[in-house]
Structures are given as structure tokens and as C-alpha cells.
LUMTI-51768 format. One record per residue: residue in one letter; x, y, z of N, C-alpha, C in turn; residue number from 0; chain. Coordinates in Angstrom, 3 decimals. Example, Ala and Ser with C-alpha at 12.3 -4.5 7.8 and 13.67 -1.06 7.14 Angstrom:
BEGIN
+--------+----------+----------+----------+----------+----------+----------+----------+----------+----------+-----+--------+
| residu |      n_x |      n_y |      n_z |     ca_x |     ca_y |     ca_z |      c_x |      c_y |      c_z | num | chaine |
+--------+----------+----------+----------+----------+----------+----------+----------+----------+----------+-----+--------+
|      a |   13.190 |   -5.690 |    7.800 |   12.300 |   -4.500 |    7.800 |   13.200 |   -3.300 |    7.800 |   0 |      A |
|      s |   12.850 |   -2.250 |    7.080 |   13.670 |   -1.060 |    7.140 |   12.900 |    0.030 |    7.870 |   1 |      A |
+--------+----------+----------+----------+----------+----------+----------+----------+----------+----------+-----+--------+
This chain:
BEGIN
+--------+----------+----------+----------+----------+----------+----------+----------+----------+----------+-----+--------+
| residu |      n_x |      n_y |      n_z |     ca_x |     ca_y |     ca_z |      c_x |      c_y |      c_z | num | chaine |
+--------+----------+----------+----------+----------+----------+----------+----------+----------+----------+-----+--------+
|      x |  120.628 |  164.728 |  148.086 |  122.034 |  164.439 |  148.242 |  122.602 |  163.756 |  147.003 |   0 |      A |
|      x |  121.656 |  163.098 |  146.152 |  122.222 |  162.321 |  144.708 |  122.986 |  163.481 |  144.061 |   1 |      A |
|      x |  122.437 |  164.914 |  143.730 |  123.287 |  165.700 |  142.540 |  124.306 |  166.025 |  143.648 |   2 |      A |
|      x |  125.043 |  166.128 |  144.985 |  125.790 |  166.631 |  145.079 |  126.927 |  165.196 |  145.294 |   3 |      A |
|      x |  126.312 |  164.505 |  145.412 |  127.360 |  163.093 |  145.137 |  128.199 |  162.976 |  144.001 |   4 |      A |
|      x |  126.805 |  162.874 |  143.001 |  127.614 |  162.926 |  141.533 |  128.331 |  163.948 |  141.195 |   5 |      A |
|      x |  128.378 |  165.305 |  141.616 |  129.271 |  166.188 |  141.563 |  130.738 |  166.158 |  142.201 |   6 |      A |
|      x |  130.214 |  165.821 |  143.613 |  131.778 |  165.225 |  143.939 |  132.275 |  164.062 |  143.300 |   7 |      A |
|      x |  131.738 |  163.448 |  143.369 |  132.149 |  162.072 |  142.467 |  132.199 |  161.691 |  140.720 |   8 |      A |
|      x |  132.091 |  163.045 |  140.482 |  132.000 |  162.933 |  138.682 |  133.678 |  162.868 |  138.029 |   9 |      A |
|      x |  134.843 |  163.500 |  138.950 |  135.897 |  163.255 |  138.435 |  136.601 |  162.140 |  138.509 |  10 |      A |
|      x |  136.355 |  161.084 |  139.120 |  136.411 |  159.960 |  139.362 |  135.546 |  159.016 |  138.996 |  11 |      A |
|      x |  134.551 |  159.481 |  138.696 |  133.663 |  158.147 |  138.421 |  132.942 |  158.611 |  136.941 |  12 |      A |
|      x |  133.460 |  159.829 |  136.895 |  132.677 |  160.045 |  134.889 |  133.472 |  159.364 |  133.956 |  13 |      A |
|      x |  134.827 |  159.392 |  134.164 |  135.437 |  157.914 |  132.879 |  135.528 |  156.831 |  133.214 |  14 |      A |
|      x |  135.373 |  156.486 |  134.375 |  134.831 |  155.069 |  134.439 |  133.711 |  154.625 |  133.218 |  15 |      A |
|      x |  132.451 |  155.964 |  133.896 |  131.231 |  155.803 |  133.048 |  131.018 |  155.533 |  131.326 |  16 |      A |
|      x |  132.110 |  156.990 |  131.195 |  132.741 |  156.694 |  129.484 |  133.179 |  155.500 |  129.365 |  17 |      A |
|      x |  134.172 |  154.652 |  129.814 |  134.605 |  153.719 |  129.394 |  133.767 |  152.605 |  129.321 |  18 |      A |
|      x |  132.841 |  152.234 |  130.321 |  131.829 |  151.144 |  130.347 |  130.796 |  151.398 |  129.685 |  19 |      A |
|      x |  130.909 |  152.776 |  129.153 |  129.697 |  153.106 |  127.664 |  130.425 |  152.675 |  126.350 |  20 |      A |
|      x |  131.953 |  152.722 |  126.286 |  132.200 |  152.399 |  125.165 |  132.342 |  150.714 |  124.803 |  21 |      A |
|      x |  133.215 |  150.038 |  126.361 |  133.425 |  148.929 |  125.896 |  131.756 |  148.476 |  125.812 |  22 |      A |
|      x |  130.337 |  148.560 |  126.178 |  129.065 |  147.830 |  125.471 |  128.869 |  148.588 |  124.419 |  23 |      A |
|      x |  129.056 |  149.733 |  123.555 |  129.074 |  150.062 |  122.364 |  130.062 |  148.767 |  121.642 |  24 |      A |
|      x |  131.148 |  148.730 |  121.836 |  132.050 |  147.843 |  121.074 |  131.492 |  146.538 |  121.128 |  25 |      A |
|      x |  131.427 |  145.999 |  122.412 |  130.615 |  144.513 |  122.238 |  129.297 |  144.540 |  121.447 |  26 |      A |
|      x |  128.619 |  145.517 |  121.495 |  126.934 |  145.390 |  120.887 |  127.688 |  145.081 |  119.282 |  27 |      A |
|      x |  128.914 |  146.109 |  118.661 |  129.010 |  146.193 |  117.066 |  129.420 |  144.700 |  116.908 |  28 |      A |
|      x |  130.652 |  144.481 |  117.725 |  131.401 |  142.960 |  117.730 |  130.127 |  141.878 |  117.915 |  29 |      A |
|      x |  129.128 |  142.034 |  118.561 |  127.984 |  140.900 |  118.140 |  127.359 |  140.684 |  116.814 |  30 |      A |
|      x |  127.046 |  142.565 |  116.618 |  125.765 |  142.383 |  115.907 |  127.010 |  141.868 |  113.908 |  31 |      A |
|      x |  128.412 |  142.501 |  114.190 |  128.880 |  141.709 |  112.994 |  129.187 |  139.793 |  112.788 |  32 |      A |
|      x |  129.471 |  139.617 |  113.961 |  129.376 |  138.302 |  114.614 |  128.651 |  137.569 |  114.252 |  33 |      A |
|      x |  127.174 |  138.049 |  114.594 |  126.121 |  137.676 |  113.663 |  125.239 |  137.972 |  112.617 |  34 |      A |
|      x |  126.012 |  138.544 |  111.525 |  125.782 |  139.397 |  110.302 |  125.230 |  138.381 |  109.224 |  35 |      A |
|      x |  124.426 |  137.956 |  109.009 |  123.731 |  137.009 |  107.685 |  124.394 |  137.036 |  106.391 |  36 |      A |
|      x |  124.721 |  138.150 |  106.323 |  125.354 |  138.280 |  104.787 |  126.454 |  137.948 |  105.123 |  37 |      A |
|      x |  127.140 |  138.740 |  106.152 |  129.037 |  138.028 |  106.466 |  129.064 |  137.019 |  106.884 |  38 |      A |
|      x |  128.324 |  135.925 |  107.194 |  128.245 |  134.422 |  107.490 |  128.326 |  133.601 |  105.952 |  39 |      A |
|      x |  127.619 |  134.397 |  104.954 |  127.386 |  133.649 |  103.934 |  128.162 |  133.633 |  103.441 |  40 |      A |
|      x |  129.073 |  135.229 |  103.120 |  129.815 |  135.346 |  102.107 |  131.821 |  134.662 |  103.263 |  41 |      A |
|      x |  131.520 |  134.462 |  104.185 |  132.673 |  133.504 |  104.911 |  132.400 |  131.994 |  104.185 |  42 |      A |
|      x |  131.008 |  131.691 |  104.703 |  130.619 |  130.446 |  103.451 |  131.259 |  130.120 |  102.436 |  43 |      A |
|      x |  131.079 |  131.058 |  101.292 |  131.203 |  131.257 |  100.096 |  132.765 |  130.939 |   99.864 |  44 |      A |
|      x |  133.532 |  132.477 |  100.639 |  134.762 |  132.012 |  100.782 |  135.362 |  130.618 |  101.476 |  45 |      A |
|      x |  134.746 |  130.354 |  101.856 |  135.076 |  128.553 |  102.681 |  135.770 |  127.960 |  101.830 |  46 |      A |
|      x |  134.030 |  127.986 |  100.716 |  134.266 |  126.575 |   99.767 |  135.363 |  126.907 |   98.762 |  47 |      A |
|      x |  135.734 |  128.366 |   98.325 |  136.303 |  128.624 |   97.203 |  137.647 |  128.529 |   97.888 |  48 |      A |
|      x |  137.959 |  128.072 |   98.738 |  139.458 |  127.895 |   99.353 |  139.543 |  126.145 |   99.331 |  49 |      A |
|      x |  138.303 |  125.472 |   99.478 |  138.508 |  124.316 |   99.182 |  138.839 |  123.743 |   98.310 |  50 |      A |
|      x |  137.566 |  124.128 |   96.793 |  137.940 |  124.092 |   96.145 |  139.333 |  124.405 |   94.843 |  51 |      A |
|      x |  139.948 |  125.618 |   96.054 |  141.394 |  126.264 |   94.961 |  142.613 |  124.988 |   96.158 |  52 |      A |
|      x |  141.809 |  124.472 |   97.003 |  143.304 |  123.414 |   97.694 |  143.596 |  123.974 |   98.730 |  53 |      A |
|      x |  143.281 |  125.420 |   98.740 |  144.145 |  125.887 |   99.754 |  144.202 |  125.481 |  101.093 |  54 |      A |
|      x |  142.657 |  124.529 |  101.174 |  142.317 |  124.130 |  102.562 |  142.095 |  122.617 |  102.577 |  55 |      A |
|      x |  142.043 |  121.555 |  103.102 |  141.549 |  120.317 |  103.353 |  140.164 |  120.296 |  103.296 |  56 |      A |
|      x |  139.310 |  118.752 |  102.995 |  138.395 |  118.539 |  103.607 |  138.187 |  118.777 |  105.225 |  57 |      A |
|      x |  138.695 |  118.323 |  105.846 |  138.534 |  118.477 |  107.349 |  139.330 |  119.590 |  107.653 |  58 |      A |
|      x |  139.449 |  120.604 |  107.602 |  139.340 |  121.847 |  108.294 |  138.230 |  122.677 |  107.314 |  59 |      A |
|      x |  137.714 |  122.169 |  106.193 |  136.636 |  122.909 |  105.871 |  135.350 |  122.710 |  106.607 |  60 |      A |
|      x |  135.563 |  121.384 |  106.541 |  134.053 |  120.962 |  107.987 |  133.898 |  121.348 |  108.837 |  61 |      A |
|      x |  135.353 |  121.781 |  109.602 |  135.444 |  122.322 |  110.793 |  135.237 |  123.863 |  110.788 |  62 |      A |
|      x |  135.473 |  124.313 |  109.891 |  134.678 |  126.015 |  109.463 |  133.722 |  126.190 |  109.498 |  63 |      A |
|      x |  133.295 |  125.259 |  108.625 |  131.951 |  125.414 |  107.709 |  130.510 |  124.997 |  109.537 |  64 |      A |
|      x |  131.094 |  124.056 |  110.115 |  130.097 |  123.675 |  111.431 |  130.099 |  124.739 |  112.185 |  65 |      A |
|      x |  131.343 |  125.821 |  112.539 |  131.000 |  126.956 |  113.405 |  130.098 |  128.003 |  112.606 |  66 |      A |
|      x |  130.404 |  128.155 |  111.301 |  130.116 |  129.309 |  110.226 |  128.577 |  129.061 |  110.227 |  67 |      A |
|      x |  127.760 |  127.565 |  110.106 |  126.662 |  127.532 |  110.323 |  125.705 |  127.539 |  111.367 |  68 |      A |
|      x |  126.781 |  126.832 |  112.686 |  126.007 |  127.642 |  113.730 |  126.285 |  128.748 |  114.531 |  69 |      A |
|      x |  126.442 |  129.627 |  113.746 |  126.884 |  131.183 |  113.931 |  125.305 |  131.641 |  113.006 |  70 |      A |
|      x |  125.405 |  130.880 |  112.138 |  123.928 |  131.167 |  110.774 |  122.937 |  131.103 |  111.367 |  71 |      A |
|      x |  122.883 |  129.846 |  111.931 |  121.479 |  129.289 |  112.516 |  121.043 |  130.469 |  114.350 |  72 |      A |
|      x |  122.265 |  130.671 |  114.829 |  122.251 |  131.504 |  115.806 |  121.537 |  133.116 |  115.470 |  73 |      A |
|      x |  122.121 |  133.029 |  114.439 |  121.802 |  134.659 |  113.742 |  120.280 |  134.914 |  113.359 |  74 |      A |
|      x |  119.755 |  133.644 |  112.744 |  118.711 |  133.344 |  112.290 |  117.300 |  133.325 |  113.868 |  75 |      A |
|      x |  118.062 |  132.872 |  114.376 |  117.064 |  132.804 |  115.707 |  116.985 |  134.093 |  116.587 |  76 |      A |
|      x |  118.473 |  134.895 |  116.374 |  118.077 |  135.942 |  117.262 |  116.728 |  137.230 |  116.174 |  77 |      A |
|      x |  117.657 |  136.936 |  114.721 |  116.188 |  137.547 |  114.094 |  114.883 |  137.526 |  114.530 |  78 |      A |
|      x |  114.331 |  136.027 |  114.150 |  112.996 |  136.219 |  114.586 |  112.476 |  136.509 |  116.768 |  79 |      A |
|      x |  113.682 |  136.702 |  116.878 |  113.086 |  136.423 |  118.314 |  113.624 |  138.485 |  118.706 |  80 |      A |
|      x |  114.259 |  139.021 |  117.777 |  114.043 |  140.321 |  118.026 |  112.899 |  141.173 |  118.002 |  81 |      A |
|      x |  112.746 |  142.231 |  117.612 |  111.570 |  143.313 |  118.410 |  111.433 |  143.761 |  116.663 |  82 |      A |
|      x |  112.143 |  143.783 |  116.032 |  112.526 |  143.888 |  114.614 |  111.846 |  143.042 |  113.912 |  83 |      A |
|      x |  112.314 |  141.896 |  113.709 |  112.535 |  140.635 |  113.200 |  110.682 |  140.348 |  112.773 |  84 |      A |
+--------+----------+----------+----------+----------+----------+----------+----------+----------+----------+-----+--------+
């Protein structure tokens, strides 16, 4: 009775399916840039060079710079604790 369910039920429930395949495609990319090592650093990088040109305060650079690193240190842990890593 499963294939004739999903047959009746595929026009109704197959873009559901699409859609809840795409929005965890989108969240998996939105993580895995989220926690990108190189785009953490080079946000870093840009941090300081906004500090240093004025454009920013001491204290909202701290306040960058504390999420930006534990976004780093986060990134760093899911590395070694991946299947990869």
C-alpha cells in the first residue's frame, strides 16, 4: 500500500518534499560559510583594517572581533570532530 499512497499523495506532498530538500541544502551552505576558516580570518583582517583606518571604535571592534573568534574557535572544533577533519 506504500507505492500507491505516494502516488496518490505525490501531488501534494512532492513540493513539500522539494522544498524541505532545498531549505537543508540552504542551511547546510549558510553553515558550512558561517563557519568558513578563511572567511573568519579574512573578516578578522578586515576588522582590524577598519580600526585602524577609524572607521570603527575600539569597542565595537572588540565586540566583532569576540563573535568573529568564537565563530573561529567553533569552526575549529567542528573540524577536528568531523569524519574529514
Amino acid at each position: 500500500m506504500g507505492i500507491l499512497t505516494d502516488v496518490v499523495f505525490a501531488p501534494a506532498v512532492g513540493p513539500l518534499k522539494g522544498v524541505l530538500w532545498l531549505a537543508r541544502i540552504i542551511a547546510e551552505q549558510a553553515e558550512r560559510t558561517l563557519y568558513d576558516e578563511t572567511l573568519i580570518r579574512a573578516a578578522l583582517l578586515d576588522l582590524e583594517q577598519q580600526l585602524e583606518a577609524g572607521a570603527i571604535g575600539e569597542e565595537e571592534y572588540e565586540k566583532q572581533e569576540e563573535i568573529l573568534l568564537d565563530r573561529l574557535k567553533i569552526a575549529r572544533e567542528r573540524m577536528r570532530s568531523s569524519p574529514q577533519g
